[in-house]
Structure formats: C-alpha cells, structure tokens
C-alpha positions as CSV (number, residue, x, y, z in Angstrom):
1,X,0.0,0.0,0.0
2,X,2.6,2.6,1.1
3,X,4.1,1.5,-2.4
4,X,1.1,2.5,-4.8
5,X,0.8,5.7,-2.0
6,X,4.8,6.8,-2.7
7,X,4.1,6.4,-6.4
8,X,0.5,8.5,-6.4
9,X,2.6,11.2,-5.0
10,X,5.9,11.3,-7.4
11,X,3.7,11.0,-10.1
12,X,1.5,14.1,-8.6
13,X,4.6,16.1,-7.7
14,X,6.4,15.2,-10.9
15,X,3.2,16.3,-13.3
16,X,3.1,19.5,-11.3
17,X,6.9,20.5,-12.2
18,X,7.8,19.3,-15.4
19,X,5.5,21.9,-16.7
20,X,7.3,24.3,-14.7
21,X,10.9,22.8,-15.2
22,X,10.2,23.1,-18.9
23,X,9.4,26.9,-18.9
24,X,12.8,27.9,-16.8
25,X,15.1,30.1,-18.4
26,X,12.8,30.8,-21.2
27,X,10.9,34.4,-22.4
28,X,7.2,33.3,-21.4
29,X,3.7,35.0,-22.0
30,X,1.5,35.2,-18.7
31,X,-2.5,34.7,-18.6
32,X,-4.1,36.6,-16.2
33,X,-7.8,35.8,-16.0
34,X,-10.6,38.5,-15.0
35,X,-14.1,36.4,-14.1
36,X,-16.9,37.2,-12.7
37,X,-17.7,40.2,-11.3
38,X,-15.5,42.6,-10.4
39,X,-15.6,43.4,-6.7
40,X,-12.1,43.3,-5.9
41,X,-9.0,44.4,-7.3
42,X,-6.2,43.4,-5.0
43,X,-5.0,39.8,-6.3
44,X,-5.1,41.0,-10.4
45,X,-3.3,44.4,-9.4
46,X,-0.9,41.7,-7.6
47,X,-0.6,39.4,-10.3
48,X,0.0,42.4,-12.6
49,X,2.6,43.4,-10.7
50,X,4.1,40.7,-9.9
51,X,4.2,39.8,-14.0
52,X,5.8,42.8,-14.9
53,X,8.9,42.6,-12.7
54,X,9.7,39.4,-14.0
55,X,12.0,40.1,-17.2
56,X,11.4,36.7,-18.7
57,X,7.1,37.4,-19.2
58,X,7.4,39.8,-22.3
59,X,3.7,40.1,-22.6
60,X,0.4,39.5,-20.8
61,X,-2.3,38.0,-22.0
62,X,-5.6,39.6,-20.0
63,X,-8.5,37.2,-20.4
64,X,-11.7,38.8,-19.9
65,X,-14.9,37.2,-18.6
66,X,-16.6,39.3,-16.8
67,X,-19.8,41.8,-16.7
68,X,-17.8,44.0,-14.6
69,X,-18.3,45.4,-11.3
70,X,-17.5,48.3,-8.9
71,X,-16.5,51.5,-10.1
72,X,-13.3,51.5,-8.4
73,X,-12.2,48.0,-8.8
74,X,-12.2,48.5,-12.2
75,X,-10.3,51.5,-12.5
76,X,-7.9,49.9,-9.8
77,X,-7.4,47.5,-12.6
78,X,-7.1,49.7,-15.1
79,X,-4.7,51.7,-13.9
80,X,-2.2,48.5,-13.4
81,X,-2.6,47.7,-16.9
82,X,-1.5,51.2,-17.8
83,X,1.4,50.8,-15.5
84,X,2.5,47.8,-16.6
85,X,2.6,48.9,-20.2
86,X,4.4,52.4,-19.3
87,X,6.7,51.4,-16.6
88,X,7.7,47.9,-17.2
89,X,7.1,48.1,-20.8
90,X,5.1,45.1,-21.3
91,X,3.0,44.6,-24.4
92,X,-0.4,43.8,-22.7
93,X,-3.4,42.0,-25.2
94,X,-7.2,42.1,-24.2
95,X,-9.2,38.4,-24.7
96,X,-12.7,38.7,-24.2
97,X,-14.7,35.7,-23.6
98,X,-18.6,35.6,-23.2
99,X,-18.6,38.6,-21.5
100,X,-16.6,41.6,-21.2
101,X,-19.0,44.4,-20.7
102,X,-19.2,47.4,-18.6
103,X,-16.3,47.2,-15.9
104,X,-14.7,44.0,-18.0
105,X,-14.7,46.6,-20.8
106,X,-13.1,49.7,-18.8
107,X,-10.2,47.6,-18.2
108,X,-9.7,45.5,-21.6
109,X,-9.1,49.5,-23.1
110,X,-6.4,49.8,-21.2
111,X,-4.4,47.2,-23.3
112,X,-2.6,47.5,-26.2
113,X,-4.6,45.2,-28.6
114,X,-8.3,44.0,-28.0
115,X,-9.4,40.7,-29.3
116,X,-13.1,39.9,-29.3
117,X,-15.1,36.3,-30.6
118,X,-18.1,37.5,-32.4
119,X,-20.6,36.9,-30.1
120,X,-18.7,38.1,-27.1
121,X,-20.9,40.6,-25.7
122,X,-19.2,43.6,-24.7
123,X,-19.9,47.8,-24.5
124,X,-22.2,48.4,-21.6
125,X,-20.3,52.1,-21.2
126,X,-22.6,53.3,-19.0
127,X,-22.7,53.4,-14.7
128,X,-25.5,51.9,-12.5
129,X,-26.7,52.7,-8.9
130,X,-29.4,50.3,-7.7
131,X,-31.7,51.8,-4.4
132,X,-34.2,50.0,-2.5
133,X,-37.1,52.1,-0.6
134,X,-38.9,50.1,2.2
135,X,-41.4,53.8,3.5
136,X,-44.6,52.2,2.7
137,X,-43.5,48.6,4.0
138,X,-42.7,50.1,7.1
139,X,-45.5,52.4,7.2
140,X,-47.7,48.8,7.2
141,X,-46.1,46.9,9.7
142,X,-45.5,50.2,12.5
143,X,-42.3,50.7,12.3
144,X,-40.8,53.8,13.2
145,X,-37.4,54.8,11.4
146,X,-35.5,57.7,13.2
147,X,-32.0,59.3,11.8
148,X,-29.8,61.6,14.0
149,X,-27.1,63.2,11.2
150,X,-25.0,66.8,10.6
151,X,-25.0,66.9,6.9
152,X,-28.3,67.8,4.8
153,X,-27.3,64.9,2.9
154,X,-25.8,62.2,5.0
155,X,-28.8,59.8,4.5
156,X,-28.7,60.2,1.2
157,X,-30.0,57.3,-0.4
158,X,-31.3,55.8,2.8
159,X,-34.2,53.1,2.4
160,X,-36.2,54.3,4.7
161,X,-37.2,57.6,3.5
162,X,-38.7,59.3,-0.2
163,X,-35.8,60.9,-1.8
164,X,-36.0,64.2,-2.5
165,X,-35.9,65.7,-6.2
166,X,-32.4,67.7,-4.3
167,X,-31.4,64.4,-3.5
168,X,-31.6,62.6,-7.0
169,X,-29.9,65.6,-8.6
170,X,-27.2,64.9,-6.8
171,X,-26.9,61.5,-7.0
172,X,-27.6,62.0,-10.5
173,X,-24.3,64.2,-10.9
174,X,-22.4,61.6,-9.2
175,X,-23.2,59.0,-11.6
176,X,-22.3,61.5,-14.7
177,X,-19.5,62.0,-13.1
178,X,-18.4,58.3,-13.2
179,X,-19.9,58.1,-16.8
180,X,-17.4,60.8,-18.2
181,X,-14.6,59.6,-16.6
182,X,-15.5,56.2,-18.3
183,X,-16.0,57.6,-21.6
184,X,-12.6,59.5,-21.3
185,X,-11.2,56.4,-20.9
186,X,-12.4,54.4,-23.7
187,X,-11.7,57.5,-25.7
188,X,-8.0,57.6,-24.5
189,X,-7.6,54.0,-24.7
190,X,-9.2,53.5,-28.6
191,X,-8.0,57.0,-30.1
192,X,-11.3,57.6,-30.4
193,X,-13.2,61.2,-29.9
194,X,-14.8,61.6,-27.0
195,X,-17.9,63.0,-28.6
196,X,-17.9,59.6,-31.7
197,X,-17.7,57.3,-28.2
198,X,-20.5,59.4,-26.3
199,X,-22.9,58.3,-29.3
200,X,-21.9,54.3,-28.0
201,X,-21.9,55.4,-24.4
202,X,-25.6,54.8,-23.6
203,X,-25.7,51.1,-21.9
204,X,-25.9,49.3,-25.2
205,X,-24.5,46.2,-25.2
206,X,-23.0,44.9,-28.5
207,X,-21.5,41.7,-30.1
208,X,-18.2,41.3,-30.8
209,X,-18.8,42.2,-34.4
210,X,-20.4,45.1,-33.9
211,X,-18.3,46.6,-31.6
212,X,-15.2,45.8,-33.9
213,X,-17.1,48.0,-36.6
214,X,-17.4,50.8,-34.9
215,X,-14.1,50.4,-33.4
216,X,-14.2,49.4,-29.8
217,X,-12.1,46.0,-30.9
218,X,-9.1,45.3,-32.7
219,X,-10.5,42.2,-34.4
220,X,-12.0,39.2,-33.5
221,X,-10.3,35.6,-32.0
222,X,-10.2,33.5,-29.1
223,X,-7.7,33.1,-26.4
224,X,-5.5,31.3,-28.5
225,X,-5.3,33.7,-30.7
226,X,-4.6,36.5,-28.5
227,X,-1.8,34.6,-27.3
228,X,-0.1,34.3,-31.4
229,X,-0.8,38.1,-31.3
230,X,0.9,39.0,-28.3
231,X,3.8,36.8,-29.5
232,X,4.1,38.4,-32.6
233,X,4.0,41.6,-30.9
234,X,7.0,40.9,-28.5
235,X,9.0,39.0,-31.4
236,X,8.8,35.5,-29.7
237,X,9.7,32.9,-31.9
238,X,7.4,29.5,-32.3
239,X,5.1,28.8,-29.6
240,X,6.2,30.5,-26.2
241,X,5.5,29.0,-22.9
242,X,1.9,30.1,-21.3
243,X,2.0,30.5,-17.7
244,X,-0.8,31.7,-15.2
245,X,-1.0,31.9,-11.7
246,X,-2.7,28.8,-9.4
247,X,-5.6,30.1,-7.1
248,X,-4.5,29.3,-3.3
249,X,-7.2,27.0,-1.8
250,X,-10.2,28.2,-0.5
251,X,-11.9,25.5,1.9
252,X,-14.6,28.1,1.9
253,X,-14.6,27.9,-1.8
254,X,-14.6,24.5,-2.2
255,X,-17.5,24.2,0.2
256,X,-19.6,26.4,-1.4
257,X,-18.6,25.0,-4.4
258,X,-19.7,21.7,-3.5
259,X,-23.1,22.4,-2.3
260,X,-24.4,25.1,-4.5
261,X,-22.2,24.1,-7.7
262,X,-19.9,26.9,-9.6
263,X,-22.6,30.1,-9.6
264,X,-21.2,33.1,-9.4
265,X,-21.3,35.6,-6.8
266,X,-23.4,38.4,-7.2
267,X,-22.6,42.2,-6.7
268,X,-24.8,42.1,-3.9
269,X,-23.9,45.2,-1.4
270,X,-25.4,46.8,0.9
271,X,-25.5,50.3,1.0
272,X,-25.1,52.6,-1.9
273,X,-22.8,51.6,-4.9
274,X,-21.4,52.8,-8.1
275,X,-20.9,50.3,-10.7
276,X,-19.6,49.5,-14.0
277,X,-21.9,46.5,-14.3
278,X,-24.2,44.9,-17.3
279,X,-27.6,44.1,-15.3
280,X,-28.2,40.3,-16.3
C-alpha cells in the first residue's frame, strides 16, 4: 500500500513540475484571468505586478470574462494595466470571452490590442446605482425609522425615507460623473473622440462584431489567438511557454462550491454603490 501511496505522489509532484521545469530560463507569456464580477482588485493588481517585474514574461495576455463590477475596482485595474505597459514596458493584449462588458470593458481599453469572438458581448459604457425604498412597507407593519445626522445629505439614499428631487440631482451628478470619466477612458484607450464614443456610451451592449465595426475591438479571435498576437508583438519565436497563476485553496470555496455548484457571486452590497456592471 505505502508502495502505490509513494508512487500516487511522485507521479502528482512530478506532473506538477515538469510543466514548470520546462518553462525555466525561457521568455514566457503570462494569462491573467478576469471572471466574474468585479468586486475586488487586490489579487489581479498583484498578479500584474508581480508579472511585470519578472524580465522573462514579455507580454500579458488579459482574459476577460466578466460583466464587470464596482467602479473602483475596475479603474484599480485599469490603472495596473496602464502601468505595466508604461513602466515595465510590457505589451499587454485584451481576450474577451462571453462577456466583457461594462467594468470588463473599462479595463480591456487599457491594453494594447483588444481581441473579441463574435458573439462576445461587450460595451455596456454606461454606470448603475441600484436603491431599495422600504417607507410604505414600514408604514404597514408600524415601524418607526429615526435618523440623528449633521449633513443635509448624510442619509442620502437611505431606504427608509422618499428621496428628495435635491437628493436625486445629486446622486444624479455623481453618476455623470463616473460616466465621463468612463468615456474618457475608452476615448484615451481607442484613439477615439470623446464625442464619436458618447454616441456608443448609452448602456448598449453589443457583439463582438459590432463593436469591432465601430471600433471598440481590434478584431476578432479566441484566447488562442490573442496569445499568437501577443507573441508576434513581442518577437517571440514558435510557440512561447503560457503560464498563469494557481488560485491558493479556499476551503470556503470548495465548500460552497460543493453544495451550490460553480454560480457566481453576485454584486450584492449593501449600501449605496457605483458600478460599472451589465444588469443580467
């Protein structure tokens, strides 16, 4: 028994590093994936990072399958990508899967090149606040709500009272806020006028075709061939080495993964939140 055990495990260990011993010493491209939607930035700004100091990845590959997701995160994002292409110099290629809209979209225009399959869906340029009101409910059941604050505004967007026509103005300059600063950076990213992408900037969501012809993609290809692209970009030779990173174990993960299958987590927050998202 402890036999067939010793061999289970060489054979384990040994399938796990020839991969990797194979790949030493040789100019690499790196996958980093983007799924699901997009509520946190901190472990793709670190794998960014972390990519572009090491001199042997001479281009990333961005996969893209996401809806997108908070305002921030996205930008966060973003703003790696950008830094990774100006700083480290690393040629950085956009592969959009089924979906790369909204947020997924913010931050594929940050690349270099954007690859697209034809029925990806993608666009979404637009930004979404969602606000429950409970008044009446309350009202029905008795229950008093009562709010001690020193700002005018403080509650704004509370569930438990009307909002005020002052209120939704200014909620309402908020969100064109966020809008702009999204259309400024598709316009940056696509050499594209701000005023030809404001026509696009309304929430529509489009195919991969349609958005390459009115220029929000490159051209359209799979993963694969976002990965010949980047290589032919950088000068790598034949068929470069593709490495990504291994998610660390989650036991919560894997339990919720076990008992409610592979869903994906919603943007559920509580509170009030700006977002980059395509409602599904």
């Amino acid at each position: 028994m402890w036999i067939v055990v010793a061999a289970v495990a060489v054979t384990v260990v040994g399938n796990a590093l020839v991969p990797e011993l194979a790949t030493v010493g040789k100019e690499r491209i790196a996958l980093v994936r983007i799924e699901g939607p997009i509520l946190d930035s901190r472990s793709t700004v670190d794998e960014l990072e972390s990519y572009a100091r090491d001199p042997l990845v001479k281009a990333i590959v961005l996969r893209i399958d996401s809806p997108g997701g908070g305002v921030a995160a996205s930008q966060e994002i973003y703003n790696a990508v950008q830094r990774v292409r100006a700083e480290q110099q690393k040629t950085v290629v956009a592969s959009m899967g089924t979906v790369a809209a909204s947020g997924g979209y913010y931050i594929a225009v940050a690349s270099d090149r954007i690859l697209a399959n034809p029925g990806t869906l993608t666009g979404s340029i637009g930004v979404i606040m969602q606000l429950a009101n409970f008044e009446e409910l309350m009202d029905k059941i008795g229950v008093k709500n009562f709010v001690i604050k020193s700002g005018r505004y403080k509650d704004v967007g509370s569930p438990f009272h009307k909002m005020g026509e002052d209120e939704r103005e200014l909620l309402q300059s908020v969100m064109d806020d966020a809008h702009r600063q999204f259309i400024e950076a598709v316009a940056e990213g696509r050499a594209l006028d701000v005023a030809d992408v404001e026509t696009l900037a309304d929430g529509r969501v489009l195919t991969g075709q349609q958005a390459k012809d009115v220029l929000l993609v490159d051209d359209l290809g799979d993963l694969k061939d976002a990965v010949r692209l980047a290589a032919r970009m950088t000068g790598l030779k034949g068929s470069p080495p593709v490495i990504e990173s291994t998610p660390e174990f989650s036991f919560r993960d894997w339990l919720v993964g076990s008992l409610f299958g592979d869903t994906p987590a919603l943007p559920l927050h509580t509170g009030m939140n700006l977002m980059y998202f395509m409602a599904l």
